[in-house]
C-alpha positions as YAML, in Angstrom:
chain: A
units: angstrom
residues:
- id: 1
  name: UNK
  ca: [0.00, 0.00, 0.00]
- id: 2
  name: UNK
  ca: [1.43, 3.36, -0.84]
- id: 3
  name: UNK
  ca: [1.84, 5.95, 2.06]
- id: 4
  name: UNK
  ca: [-0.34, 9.03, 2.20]
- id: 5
  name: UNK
  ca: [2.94, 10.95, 1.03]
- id: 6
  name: UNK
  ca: [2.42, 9.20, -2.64]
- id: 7
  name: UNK
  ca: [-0.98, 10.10, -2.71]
- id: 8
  name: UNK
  ca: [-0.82, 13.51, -2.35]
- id: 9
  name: UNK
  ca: [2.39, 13.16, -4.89]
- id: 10
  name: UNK
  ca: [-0.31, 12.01, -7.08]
- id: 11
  name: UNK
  ca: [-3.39, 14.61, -6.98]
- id: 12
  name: UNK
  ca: [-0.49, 17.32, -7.13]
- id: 13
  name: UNK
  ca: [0.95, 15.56, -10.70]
- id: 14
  name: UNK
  ca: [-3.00, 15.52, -11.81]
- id: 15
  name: UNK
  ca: [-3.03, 19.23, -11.24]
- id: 16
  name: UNK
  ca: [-0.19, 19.88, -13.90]
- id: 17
  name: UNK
  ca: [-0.86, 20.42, -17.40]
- id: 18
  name: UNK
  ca: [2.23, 17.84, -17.98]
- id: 19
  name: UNK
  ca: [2.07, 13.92, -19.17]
- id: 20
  name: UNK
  ca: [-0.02, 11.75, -16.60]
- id: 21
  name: UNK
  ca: [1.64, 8.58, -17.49]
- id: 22
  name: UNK
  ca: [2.99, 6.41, -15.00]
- id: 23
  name: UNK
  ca: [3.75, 2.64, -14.17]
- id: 24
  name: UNK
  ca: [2.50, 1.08, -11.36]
- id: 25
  name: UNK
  ca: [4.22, -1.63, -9.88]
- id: 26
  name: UNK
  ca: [1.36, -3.79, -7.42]
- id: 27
  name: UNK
  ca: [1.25, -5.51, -4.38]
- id: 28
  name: UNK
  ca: [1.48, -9.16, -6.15]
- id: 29
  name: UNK
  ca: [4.63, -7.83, -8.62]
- id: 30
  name: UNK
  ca: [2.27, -7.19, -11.59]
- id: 31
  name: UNK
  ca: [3.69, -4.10, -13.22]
- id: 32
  name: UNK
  ca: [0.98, -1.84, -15.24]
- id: 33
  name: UNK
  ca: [1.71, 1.34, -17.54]
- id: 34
  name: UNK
  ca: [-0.73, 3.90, -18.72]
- id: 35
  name: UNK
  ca: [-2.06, 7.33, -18.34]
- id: 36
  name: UNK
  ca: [-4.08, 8.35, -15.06]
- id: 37
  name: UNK
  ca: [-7.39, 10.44, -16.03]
- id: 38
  name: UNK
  ca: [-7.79, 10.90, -11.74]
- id: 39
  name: UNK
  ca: [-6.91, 10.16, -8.32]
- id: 40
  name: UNK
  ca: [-9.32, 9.70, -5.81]
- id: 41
  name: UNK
  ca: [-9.37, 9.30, -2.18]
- id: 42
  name: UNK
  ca: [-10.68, 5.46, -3.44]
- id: 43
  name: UNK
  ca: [-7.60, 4.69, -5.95]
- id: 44
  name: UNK
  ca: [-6.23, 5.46, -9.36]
- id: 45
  name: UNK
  ca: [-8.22, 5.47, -12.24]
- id: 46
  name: UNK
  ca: [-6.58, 5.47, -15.93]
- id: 47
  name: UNK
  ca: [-8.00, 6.91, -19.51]
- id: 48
  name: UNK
  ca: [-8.27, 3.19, -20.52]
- id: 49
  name: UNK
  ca: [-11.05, 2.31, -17.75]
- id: 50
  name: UNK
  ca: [-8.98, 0.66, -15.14]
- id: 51
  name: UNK
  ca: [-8.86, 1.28, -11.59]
- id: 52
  name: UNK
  ca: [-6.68, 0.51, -9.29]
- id: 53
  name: UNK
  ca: [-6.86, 0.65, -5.01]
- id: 54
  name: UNK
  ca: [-4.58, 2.34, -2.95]
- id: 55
  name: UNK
  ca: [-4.37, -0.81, -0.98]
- id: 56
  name: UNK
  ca: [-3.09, -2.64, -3.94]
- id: 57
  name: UNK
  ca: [-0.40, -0.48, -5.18]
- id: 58
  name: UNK
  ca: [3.21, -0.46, -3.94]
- id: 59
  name: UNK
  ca: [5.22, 1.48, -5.77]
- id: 60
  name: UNK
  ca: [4.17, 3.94, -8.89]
- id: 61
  name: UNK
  ca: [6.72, 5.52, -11.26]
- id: 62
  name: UNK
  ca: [6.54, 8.54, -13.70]
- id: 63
  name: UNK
  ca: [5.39, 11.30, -11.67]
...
């Protein structure tokens, strides 16, 4: 799970006008690329209509 640090790392990156895309590396290993359209309080959602939880996410790259 990624601290509350990260997740405010995250809504201030969707406030910026630059390039949302980022990998996220999960809990079980599984590594996943693509572009986040938000960040709630709930998890990451991307353009492509994935979401992922907070509570499964331990590491995510490209911000």
């Amino acid at each position: 799970m990624i601290s509350a640090k990260d997740r405010g790392r995250i809504q201030a990156q969707m406030q910026r006008d630059e390039s949302k895309i980022v990998n996220i590396v999960l809990s079980d290993a599984q590594q996943v690329a693509g572009e986040i359209e938000k960040a709630t309080h709930e998890g990451i959602f991307m353009v492509d209509g994935r979401y992922y939880g907070y509570e499964s996410i331990k590491e995510i790259n490209g911000l």
